[in-house]
VOZADREN-473088 format. One record per atom (N, C-alpha, C): chain; residue in one letter; residue number from 1; x, y, z. Coordinates in steps of 0.2 Angstrom, whole numbers, plus 5000, padded with zeros to 4 digits. Atoms other than C-alpha are relative to their C-alpha. Example, Ala and Ser with C-alpha at 12.3 -4.5 7.8 and 13.67 -1.06 7.14 Angstrom:
BEGIN
REC   chain   resn   resi      X      Y      Z
REC       A      a      1   5004   4994   5000
REC       A      a      1   5062   4978   5039
REC       A      a      1   5004   5006   5000
REC       A      s      2   4996   4994   4999
REC       A      s      2   5068   4995   5036
REC       A      s      2   4996   5005   5003
END
This chain:
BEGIN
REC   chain   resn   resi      X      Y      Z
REC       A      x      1   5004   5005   4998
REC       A      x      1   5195   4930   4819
REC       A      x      1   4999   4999   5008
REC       A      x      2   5000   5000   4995
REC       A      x      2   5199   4930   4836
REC       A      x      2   4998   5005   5004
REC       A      x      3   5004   4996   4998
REC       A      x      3   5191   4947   4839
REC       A      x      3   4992   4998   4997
REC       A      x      4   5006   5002   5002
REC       A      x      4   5175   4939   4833
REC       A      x      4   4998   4995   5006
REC       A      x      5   5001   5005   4994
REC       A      x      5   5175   4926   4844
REC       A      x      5   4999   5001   5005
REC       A      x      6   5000   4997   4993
REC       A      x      6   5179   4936   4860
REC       A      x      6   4994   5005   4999
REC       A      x      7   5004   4995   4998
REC       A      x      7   5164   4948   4854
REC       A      x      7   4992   4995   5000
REC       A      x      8   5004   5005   5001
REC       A      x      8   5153   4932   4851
REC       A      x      8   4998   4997   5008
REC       A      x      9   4999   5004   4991
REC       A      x      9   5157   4925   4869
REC       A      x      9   4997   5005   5005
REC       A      x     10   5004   4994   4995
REC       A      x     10   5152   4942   4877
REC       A      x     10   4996   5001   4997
REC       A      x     11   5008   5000   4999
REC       A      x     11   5136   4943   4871
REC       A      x     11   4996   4996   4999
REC       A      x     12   5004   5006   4998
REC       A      x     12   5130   4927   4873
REC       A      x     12   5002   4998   5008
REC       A      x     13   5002   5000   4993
REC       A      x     13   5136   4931   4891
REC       A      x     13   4995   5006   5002
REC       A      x     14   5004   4994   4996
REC       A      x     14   5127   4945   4893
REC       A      x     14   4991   4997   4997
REC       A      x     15   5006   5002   5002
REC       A      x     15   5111   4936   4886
REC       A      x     15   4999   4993   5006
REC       A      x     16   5001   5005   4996
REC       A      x     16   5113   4923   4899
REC       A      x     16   5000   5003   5007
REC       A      x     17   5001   4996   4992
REC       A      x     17   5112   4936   4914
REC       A      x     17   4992   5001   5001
REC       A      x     18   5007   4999   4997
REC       A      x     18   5096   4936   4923
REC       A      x     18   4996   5006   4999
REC       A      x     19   5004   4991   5002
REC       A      x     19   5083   4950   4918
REC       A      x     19   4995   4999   5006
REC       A      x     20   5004   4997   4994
REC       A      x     20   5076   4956   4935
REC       A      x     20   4992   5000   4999
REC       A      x     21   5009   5002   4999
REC       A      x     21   5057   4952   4938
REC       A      x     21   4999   5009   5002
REC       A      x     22   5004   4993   4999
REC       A      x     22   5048   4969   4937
REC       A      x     22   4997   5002   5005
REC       A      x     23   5005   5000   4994
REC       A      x     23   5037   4964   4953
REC       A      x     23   5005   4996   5005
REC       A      x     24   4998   5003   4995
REC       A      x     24   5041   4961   4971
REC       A      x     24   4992   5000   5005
REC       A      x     25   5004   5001   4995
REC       A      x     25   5031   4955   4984
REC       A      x     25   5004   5002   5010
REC       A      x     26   4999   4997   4994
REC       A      x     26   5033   4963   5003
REC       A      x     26   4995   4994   5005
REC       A      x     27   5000   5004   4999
REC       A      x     27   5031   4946   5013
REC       A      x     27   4992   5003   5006
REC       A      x     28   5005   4997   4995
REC       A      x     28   5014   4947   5026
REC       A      x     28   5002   5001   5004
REC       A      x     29   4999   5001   4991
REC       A      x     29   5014   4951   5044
REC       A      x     29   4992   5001   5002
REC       A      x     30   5005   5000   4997
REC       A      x     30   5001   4949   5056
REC       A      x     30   4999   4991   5002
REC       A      x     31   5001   5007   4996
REC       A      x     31   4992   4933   5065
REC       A      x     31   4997   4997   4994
REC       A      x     32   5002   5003   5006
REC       A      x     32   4983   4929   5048
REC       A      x     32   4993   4995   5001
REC       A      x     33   5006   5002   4998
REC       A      x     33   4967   4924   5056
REC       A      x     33   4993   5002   4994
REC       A      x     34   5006   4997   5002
REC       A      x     34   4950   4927   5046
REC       A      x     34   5001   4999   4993
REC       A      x     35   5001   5000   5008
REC       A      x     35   4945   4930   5027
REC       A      x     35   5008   5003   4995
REC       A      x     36   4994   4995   5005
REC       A      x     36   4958   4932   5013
REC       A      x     36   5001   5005   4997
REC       A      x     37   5001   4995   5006
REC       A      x     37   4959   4947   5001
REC       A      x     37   5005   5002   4998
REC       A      x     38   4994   4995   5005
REC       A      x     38   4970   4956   4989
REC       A      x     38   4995   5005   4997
REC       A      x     39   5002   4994   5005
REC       A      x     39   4965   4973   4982
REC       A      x     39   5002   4999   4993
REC       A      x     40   5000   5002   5008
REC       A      x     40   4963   4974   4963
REC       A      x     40   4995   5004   4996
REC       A      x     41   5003   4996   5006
REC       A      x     41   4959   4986   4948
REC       A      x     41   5002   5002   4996
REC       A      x     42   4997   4999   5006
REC       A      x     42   4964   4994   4932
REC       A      x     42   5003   5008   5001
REC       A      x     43   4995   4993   5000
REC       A      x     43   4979   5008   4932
REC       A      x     43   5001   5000   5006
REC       A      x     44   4996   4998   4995
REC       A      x     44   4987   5016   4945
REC       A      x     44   4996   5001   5006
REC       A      x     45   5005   4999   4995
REC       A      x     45   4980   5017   4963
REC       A      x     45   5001   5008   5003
REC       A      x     46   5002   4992   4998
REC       A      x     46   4973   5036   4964
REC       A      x     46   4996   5000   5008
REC       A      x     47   4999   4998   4993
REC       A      x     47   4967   5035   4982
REC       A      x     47   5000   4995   5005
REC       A      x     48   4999   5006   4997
REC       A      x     48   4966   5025   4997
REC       A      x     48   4994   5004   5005
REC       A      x     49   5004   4999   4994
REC       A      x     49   4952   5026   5013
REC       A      x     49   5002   4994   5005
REC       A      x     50   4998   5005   4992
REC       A      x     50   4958   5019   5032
REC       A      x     50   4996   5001   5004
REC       A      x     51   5005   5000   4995
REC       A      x     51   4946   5013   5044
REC       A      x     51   5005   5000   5007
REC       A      x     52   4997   5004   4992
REC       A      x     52   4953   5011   5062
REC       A      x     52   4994   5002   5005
REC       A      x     53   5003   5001   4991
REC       A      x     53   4945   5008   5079
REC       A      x     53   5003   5000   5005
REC       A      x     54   4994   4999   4992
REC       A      x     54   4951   5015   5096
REC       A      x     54   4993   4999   5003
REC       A      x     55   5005   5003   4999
REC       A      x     55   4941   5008   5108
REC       A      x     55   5002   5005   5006
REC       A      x     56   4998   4996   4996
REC       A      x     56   4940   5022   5121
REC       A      x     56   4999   5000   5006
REC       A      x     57   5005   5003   4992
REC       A      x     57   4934   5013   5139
REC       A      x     57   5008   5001   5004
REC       A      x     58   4995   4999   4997
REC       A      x     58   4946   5014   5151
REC       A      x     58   5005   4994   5000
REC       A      x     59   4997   5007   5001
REC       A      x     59   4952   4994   5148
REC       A      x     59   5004   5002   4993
REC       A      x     60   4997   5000   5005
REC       A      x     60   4957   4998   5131
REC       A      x     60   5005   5005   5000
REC       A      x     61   4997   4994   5001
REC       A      x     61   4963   5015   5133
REC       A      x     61   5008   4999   5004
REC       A      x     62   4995   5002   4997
REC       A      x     62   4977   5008   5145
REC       A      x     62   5006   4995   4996
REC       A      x     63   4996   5004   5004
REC       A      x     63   4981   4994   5133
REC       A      x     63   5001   5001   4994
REC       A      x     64   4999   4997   5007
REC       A      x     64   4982   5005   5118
REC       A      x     64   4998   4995   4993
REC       A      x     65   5004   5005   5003
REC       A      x     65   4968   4993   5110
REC       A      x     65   4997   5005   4993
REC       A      x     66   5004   4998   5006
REC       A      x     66   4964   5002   5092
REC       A      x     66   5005   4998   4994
REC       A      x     67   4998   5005   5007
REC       A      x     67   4968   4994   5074
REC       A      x     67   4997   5003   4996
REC       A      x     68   5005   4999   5008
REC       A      x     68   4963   4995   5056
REC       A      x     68   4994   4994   5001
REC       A      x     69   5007   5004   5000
REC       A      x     69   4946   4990   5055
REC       A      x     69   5000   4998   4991
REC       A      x     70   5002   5001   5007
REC       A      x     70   4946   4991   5036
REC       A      x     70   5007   5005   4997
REC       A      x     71   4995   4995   5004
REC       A      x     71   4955   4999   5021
REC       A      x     71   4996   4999   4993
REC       A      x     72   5003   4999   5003
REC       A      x     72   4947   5004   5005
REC       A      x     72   5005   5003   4993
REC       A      x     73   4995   4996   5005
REC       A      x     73   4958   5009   4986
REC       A      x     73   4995   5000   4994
REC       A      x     74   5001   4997   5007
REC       A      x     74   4954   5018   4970
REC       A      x     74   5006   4999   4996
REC       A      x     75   4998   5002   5003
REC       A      x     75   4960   5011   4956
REC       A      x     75   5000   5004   4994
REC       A      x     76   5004   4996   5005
REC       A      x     76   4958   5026   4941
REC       A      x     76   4994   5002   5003
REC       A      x     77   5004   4998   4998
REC       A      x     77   4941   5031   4945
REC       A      x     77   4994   4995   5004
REC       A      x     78   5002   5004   4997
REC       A      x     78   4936   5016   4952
REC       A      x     78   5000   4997   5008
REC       A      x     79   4999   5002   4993
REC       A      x     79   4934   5011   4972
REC       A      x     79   4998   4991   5001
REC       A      x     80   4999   5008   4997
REC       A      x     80   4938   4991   4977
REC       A      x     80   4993   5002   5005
REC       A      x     81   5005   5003   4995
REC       A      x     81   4925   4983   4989
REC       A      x     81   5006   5004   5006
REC       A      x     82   4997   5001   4992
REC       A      x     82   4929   4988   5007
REC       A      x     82   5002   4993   5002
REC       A      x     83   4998   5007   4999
REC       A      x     83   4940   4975   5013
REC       A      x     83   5003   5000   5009
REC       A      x     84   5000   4998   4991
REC       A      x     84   4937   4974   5033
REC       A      x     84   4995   5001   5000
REC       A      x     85   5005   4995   4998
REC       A      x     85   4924   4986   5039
REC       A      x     85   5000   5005   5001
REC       A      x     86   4998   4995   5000
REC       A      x     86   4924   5001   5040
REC       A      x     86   4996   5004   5008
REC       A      x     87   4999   4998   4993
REC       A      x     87   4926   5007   5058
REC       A      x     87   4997   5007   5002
REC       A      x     88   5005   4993   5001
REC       A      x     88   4922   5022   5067
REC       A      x     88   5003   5007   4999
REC       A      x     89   4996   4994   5000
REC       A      x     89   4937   5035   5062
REC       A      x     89   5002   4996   4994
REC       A      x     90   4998   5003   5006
REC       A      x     90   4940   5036   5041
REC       A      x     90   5007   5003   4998
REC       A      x     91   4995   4995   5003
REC       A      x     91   4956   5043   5035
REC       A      x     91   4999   4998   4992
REC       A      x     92   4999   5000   5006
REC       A      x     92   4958   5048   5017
REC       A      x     92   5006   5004   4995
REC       A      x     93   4996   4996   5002
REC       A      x     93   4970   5053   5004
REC       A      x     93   4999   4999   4992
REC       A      x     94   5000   5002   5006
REC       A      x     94   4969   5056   4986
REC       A      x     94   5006   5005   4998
REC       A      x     95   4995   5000   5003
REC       A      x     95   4984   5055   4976
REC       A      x     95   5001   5003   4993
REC       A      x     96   5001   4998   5005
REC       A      x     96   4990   5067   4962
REC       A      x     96   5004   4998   4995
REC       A      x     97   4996   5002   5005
REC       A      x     97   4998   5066   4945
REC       A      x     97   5005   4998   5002
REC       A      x     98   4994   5002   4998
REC       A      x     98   5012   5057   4946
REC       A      x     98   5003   4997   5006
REC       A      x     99   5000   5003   4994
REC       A      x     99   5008   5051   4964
REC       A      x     99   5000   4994   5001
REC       A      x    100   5002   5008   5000
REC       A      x    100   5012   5033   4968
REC       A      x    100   5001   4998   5007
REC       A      x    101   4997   5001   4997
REC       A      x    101   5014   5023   4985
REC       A      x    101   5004   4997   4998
REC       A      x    102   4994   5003   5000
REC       A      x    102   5030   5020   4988
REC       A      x    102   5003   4995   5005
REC       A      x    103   5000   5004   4995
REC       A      x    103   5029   5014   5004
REC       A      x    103   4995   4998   5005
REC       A      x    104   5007   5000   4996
REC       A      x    104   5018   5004   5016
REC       A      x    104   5003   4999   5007
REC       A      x    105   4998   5004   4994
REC       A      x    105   5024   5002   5035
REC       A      x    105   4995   5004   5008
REC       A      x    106   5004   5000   4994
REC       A      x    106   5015   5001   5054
REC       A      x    106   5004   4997   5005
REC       A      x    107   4997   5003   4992
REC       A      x    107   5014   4992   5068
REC       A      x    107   4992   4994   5000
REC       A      x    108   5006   5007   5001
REC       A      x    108   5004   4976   5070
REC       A      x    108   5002   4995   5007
REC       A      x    109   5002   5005   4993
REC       A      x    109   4998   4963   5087
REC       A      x    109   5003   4994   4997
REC       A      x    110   5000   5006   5000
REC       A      x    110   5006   4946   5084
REC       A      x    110   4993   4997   5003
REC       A      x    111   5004   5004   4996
REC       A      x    111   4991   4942   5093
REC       A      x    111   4993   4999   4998
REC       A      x    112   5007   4998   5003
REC       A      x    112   4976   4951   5083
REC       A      x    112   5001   5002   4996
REC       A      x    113   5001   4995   5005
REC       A      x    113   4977   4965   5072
REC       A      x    113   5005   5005   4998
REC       A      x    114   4995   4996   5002
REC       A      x    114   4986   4976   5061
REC       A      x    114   5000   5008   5002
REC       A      x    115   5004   4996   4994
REC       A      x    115   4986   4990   5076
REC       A      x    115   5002   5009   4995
REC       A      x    116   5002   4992   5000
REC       A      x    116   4992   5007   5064
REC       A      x    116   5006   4996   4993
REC       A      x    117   4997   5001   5009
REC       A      x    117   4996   5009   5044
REC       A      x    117   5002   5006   4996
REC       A      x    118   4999   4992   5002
REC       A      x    118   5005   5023   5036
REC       A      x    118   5002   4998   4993
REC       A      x    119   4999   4999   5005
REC       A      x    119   5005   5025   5017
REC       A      x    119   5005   5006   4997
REC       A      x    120   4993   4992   5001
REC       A      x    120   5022   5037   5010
REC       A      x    120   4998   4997   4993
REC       A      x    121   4999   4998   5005
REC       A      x    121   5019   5042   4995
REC       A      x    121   5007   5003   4994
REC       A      x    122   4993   4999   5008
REC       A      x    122   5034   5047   4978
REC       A      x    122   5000   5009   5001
REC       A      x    123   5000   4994   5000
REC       A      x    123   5030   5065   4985
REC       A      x    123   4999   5002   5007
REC       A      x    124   4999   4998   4995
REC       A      x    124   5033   5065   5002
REC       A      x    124   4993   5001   5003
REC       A      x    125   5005   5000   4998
REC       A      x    125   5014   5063   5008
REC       A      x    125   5001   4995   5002
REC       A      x    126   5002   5006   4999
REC       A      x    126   5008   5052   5019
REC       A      x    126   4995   4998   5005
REC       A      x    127   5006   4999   4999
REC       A      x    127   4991   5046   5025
REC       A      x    127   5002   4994   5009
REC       A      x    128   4999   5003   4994
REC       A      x    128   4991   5037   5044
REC       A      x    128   4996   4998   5005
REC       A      x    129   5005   5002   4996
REC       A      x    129   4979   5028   5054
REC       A      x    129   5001   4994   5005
REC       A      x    130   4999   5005   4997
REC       A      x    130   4979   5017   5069
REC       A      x    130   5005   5003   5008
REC       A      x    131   4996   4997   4995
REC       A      x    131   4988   5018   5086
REC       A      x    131   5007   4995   5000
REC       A      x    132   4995   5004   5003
REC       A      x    132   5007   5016   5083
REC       A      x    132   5004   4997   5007
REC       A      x    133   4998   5003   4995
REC       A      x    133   5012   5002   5096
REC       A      x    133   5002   4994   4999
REC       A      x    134   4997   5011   5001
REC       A      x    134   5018   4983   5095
REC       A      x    134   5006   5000   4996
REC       A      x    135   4996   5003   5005
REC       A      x    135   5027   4976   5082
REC       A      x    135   5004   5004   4994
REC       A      x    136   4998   4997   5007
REC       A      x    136   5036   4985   5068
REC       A      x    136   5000   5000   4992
REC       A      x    137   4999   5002   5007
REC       A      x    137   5035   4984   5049
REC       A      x    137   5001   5002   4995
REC       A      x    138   5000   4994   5008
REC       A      x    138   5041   4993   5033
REC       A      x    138   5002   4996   4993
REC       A      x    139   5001   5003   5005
REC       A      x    139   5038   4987   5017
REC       A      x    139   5002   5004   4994
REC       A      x    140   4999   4995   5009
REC       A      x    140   5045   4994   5000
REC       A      x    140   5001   4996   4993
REC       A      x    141   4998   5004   5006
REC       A      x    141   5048   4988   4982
REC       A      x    141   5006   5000   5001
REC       A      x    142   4993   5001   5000
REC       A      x    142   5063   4980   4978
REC       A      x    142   5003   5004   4994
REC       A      x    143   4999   4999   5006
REC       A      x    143   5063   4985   4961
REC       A      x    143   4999   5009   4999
REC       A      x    144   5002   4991   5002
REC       A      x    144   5067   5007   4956
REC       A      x    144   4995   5000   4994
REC       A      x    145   5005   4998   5001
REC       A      x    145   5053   5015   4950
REC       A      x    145   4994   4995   5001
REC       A      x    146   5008   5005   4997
REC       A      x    146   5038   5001   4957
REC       A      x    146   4999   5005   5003
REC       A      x    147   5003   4997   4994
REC       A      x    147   5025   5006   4966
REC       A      x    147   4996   4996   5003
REC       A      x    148   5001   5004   4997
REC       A      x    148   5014   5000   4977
REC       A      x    148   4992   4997   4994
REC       A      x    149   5005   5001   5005
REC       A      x    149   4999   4991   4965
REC       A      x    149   4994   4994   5004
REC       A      x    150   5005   5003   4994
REC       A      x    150   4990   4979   4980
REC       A      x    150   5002   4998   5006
REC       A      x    151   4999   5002   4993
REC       A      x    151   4988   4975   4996
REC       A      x    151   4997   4993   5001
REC       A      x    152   5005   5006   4998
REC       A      x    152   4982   4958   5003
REC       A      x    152   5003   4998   5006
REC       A      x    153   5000   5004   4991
REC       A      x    153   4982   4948   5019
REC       A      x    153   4992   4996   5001
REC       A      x    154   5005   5003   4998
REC       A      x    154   4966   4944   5030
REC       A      x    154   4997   5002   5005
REC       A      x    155   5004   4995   4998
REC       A      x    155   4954   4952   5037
REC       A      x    155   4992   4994   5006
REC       A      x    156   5006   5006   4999
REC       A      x    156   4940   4944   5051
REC       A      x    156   4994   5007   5002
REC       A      x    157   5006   4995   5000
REC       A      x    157   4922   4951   5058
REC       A      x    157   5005   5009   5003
REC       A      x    158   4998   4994   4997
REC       A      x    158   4934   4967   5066
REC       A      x    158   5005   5002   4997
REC       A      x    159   4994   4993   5004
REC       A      x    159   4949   4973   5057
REC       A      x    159   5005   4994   4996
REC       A      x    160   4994   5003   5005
REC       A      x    160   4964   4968   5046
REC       A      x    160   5004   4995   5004
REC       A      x    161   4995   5006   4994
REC       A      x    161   4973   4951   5055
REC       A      x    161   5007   5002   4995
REC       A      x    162   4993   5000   5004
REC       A      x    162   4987   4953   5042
REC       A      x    162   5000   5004   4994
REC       A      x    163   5000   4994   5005
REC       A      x    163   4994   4965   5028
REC       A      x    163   5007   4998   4997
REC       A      x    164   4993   5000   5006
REC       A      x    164   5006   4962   5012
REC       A      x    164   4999   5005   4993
REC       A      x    165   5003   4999   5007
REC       A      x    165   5010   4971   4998
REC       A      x    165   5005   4997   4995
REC       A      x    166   4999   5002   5007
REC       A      x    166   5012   4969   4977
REC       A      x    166   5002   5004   4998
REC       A      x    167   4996   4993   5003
REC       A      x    167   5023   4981   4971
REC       A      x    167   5002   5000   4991
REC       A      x    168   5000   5000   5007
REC       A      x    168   5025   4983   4951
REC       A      x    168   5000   5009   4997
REC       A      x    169   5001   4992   5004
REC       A      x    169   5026   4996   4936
REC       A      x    169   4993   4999   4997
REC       A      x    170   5006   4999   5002
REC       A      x    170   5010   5002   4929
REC       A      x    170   5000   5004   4994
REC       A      x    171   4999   4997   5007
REC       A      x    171   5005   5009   4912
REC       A      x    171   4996   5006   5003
REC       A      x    172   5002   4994   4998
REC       A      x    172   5003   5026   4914
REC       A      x    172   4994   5003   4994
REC       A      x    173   5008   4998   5003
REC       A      x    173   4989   5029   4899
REC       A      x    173   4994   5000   5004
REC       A      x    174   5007   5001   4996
REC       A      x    174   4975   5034   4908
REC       A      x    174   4999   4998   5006
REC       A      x    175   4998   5003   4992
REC       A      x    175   4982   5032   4925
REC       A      x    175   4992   5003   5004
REC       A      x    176   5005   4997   4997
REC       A      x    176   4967   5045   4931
REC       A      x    176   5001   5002   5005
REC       A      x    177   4998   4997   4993
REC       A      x    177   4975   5053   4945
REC       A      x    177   4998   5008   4998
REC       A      x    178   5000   4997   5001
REC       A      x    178   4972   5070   4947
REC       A      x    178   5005   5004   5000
REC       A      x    179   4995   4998   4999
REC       A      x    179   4982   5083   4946
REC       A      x    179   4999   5008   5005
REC       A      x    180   5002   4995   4992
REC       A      x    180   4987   5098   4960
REC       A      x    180   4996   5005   4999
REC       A      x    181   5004   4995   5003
REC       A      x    181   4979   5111   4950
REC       A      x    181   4994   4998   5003
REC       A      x    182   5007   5001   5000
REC       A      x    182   4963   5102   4949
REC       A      x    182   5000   5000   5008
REC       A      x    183   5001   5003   4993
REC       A      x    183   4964   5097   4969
REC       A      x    183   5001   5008   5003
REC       A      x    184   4999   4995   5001
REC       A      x    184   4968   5116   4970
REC       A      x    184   4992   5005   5001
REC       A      x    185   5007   4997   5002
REC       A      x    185   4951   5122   4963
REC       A      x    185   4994   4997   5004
REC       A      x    186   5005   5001   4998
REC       A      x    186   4941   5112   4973
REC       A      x    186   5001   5001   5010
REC       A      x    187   4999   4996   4990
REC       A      x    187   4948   5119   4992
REC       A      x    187   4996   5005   5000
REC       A      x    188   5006   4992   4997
REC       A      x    188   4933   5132   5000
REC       A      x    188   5006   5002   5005
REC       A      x    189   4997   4996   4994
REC       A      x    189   4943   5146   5006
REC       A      x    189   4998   5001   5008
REC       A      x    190   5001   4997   4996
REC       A      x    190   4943   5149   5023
REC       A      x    190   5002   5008   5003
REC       A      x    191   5000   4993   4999
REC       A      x    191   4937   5166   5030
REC       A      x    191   4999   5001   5008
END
């Protein structure tokens, strides 16, 4: 009887232990001026496109004035709205099977914009835009195996004022990423 009771008491303690939330959020930075947005689609985020703007006069060039002017995700075979502008240098990276971001971290102006943003991917890749100067910031899931699943903040007529992410698991049916092979077959050799 008393080995019933004690088995009774521990699993109605273990049922009263908190079950870990699946999503984290990675708190904003930046001055948080202009329009709001969150990126947003169905399945896993297969590519990303970064705009930045370096403004190349010699007033700028001294004050290492270039930002994200914009940013752009694919969602399976789908591309979000551009969120910003798309400035005058695009980066791009599209992510293979099994590819997730893992991490988002830069450098951003308390005072304007979010001045340089680097994506790391689950495979050791990572896409990088902006000039890396000011303020610090690295962003990850809290939870093993998340990924990154949106970005939001706030964006005005010229680039990204602020940047957070939504980190979560995603159903992997019909993620739509490619795979290396395929990324493979479409490289023109160089002769």
């Amino acid at each position: 009887m008393f080995l019933i009771l004690v088995v009774t008491m521990f699993l109605a303690g273990c049922l009263a232990l908190p079950i870990k939330d699946p999503y984290s959020y990675s708190s904003a930075v930046g001055q948080g001026g202009g329009t709001p947005f969150a990126s947003y689609g169905e399945g896993r985020i297969t590519g990303v496109r970064v705009w930045e703007t370096n403004n190349n006069n010699y007033y700028y060039y001294y004050n290492n004035n270039a930002y994200i002017s914009g940013f752009q995700m694919r969602y399976g075979n789908t591309w979000s709205p551009v969120f910003g502008n798309e400035g005058s240098e695009k980066q791009e990276m599209e992510l293979f099977n099994d590819e997730a971001i893992v991490e988002v971290s830069g450098k951003y102006n308390p005072a304007d914009y979010i001045c340089y943003l680097v994506l790391t991917t689950n495979m050791g890749r990572t896409l990088s835009a902006g000039m890396p100067n000011h303020v610090s910031f690295n962003f990850y899931p809290t939870n093993m195996g998340n990924e990154l699943r949106i970005l939001s903040g706030r964006f005005n007529g010229a680039g990204i004022t602020s940047i957070g992410a939504h980190w979560g698991l995603v159903d992997m049916e019909g993620a739509g990423n490619r795979t290396l092979e395929t990324a493979l077959e479409t490289v023109t050799p160089i002769y």
